[in-house]
N, C-alpha and C positions, 0 to 999 in steps of 0.2 A: 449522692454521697451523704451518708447520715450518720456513721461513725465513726469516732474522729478518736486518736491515742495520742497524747503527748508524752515524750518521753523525758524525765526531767521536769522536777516538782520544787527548783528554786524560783527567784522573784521571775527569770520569764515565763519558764515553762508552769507554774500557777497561773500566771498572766493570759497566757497562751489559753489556757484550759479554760478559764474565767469567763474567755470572751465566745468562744465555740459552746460554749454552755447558756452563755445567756442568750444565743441566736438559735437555742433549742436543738443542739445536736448532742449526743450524745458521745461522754469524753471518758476516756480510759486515761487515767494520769498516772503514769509506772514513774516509780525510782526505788531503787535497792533498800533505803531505807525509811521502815514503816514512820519512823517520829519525823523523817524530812516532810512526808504526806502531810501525817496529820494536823503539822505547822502550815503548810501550803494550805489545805483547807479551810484552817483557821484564817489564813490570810485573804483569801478570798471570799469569804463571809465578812470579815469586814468592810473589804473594797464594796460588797456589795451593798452592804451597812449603808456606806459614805451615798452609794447612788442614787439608795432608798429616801434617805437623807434631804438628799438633793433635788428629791422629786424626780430623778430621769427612769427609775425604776421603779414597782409596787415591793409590796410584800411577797404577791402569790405569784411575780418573777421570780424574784432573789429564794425562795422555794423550791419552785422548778429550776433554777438556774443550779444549785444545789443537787437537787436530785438528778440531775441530769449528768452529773462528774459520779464515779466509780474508781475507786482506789486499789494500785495494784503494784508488790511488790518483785514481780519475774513480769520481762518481756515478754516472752514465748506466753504466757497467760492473758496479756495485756494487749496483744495484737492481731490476735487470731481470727478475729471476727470484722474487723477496720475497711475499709478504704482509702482512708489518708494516716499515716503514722509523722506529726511532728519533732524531730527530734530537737531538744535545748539544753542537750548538757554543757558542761563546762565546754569554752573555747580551748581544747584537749585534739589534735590532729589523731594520734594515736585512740583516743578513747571515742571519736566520734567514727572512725574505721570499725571499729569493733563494733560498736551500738549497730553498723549498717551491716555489717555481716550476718548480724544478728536477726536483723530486721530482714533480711534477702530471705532468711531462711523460716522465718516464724508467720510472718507476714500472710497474707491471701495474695495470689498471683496477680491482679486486679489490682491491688491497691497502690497507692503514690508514693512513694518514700519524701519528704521535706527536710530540710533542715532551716533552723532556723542562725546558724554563723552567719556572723558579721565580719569574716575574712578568708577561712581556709574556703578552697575550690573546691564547687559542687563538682566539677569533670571527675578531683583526685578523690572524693567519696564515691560517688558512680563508681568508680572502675573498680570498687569491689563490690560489687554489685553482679548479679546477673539480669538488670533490669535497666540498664542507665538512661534509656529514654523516659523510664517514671522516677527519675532521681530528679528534684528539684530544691530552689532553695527558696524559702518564705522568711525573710530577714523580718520581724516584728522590732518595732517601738519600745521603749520602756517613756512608762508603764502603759503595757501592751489595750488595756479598756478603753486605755483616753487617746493615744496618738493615732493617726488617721495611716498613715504611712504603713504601707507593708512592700518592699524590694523585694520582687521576684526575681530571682538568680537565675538564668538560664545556663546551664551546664553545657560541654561542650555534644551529648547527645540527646539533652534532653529534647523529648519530642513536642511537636506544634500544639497536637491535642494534650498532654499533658502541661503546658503552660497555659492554656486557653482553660483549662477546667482550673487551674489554680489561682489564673485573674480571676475569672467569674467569682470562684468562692469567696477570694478576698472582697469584692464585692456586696458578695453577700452576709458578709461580717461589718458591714459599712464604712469600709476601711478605702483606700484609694491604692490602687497596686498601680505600681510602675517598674517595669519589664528592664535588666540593665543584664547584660552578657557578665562570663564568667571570667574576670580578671582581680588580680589581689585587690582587698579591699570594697569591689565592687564599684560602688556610687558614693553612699553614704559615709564610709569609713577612707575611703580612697582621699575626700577631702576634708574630714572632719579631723584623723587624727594628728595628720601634719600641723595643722592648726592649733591645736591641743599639744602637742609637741614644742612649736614655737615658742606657746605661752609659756612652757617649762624652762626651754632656756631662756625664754625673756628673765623669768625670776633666779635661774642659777646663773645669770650672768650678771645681778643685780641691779639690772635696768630700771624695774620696779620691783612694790611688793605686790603679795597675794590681792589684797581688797584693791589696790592701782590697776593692776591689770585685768583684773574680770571687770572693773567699772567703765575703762577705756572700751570695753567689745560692749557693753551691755549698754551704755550711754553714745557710746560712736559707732556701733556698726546695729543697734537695736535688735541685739542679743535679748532671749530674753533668760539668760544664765551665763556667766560670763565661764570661759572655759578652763578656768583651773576648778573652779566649784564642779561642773559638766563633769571633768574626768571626776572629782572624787564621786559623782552619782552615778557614772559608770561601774566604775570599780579601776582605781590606779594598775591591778594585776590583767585587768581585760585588756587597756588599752596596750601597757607592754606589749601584750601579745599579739594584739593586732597589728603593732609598732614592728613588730620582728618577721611576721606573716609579709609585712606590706615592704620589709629590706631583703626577707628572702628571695621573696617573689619578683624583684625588679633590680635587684642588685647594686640600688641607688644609694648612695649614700646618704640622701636627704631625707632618709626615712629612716636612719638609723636613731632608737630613743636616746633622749639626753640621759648623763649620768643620773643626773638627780631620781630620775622618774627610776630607773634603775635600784638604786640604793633605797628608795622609800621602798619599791616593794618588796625588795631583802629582807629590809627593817618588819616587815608588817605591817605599815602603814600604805593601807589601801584602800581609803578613802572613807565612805559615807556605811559603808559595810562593818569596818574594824574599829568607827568611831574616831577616827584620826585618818587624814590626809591631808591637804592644803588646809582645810579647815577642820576645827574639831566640831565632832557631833553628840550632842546631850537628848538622850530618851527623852520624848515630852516637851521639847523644847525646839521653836522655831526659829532661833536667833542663830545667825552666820556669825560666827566667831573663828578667825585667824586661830591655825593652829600655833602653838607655843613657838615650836622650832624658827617659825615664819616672823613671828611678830618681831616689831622693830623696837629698838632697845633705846 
């Protein structure tokens, strides 16, 4: 396997592309539009920056790691040559249906299809597919360089060797894959966003404030982000939606999202993204400041 297409050029899927780049594979990074690239690339030149920085990288990596990514604005352009096609567009059921159709049909017969969601079912992407034993799901970390974690989705066809060739790779990205079956949610999201939900009606029900209760998970459960901060570095519109993914899917009422988290992202406040969510965010500046609406009077 030596080239790799991510599909989607925001914070994962640059993320995505970053890390397959610097373990010297060569990355097709497709998204419709050219200035989303050229910001993704930008954004990955500096993460690399930071590594250089850091001493865990050279210069004449962070070069190759660069040259190693290819920027491309049509799929069918972007895929044709691959063996693994990552997809990371929006948490979109509908627009991730479409990317795969797209990908069944542009793709090399050989190659793997991934996704990297964090809650719709690799089975309900497969099945438009004519390949659903090489449909799999490679769930990535944010921010995908540094966390070690990559959730392997196994779909309800996907096949033996195409999950063993996707451990391995993760593997060989130095990452630690762990193999969880296809149900909403998965692993990671299955108990992460109940929790994150919790903390929502803990504060719409005024038990506590924002800084109260990220400190109680962060000082008593040795958090190390306590989870109203966590969703706004999510994104407050993702977690919805995994929130509604994980009540469709199991018909539980205990997954249904609280109003609050509701109306904030009506409002557009959605978190560490829009500059406002639990917390407000200032370009340049590291200090956790309580958003307005929150603060206590």
């Amino acid at each position: 396997m030596k080239q790799i297409a991510v599909i989607g050029s925001g914070t994962m899927g640059n993320g995505i592309a970053h890390t397959f780049a610097q373990f010297n594979y060569k990355v097709n990074l497709v998204d419709i539009s050219q200035s989303a690239l050229d910001k993704a690339m930008q954004t990955i030149a500096k993460n690399l920056d930071r590594q250089v920085a850091k001493g865990t990288l050279t210069n004449e990596q962070k070069s190759a790691s660069l040259d190693n990514i290819t920027t491309y604005t049509s799929i069918k352009d972007g895929v044709q040559n691959c063996d693994l096609i990552v997809e990371a567009a929006t948490e979109n059921i509908d627009l991730k249906l479409k990317i795969f159709r797209d990908l069944d049909e542009f793709a090399p017969a050989h190659a793997i299809l991934a996704s990297n969601t964090s809650s719709i079912s690799i089975t309900q992407i497969a099945a438009v597919t004519g390949r659903g034993d090489q449909v799999i799901g490679m769930h990535f970390m944010n921010p995908v360089p540094v966390m070690k974690l990559v959730e392997v989705i196994r779909g309800y066809a996907t096949s033996d060797e195409t999950t063993s060739t996707i451990m391995q790779l993760s593997q060989r990205l130095e990452k630690v894959p762990v193999e969880v079956n296809d149900y909403p949610g998965f692993v990671a999201n299955r108990i992460l966003m109940p929790m994150i939900n919790e903390a929502i009606y803990t504060l719409y029900e005024g038990v506590a404030g924002v800084h109260e209760i990220d400190t109680v998970m962060k000082l008593g459960m040795a958090h190390p982000m306590g989870p109203l901060q966590l969703a706004d570095f999510i994104g407050l519109d993702v977690c919805l939606a995994i929130l509604k993914v994980l009540n469709d899917g199991f018909g539980n009422p205990k997954y249904a999202p609280c109003p609050l988290l509701v109306n904030m992202v009506a409002a557009g406040k959605k978190g560490a993204k829009t500059g406002e969510g639990f917390y407000q965010y200032v370009s340049g500046s590291k200090n956790l400041i309580v958003s307005d609406k929150f603060k206590k009077s």
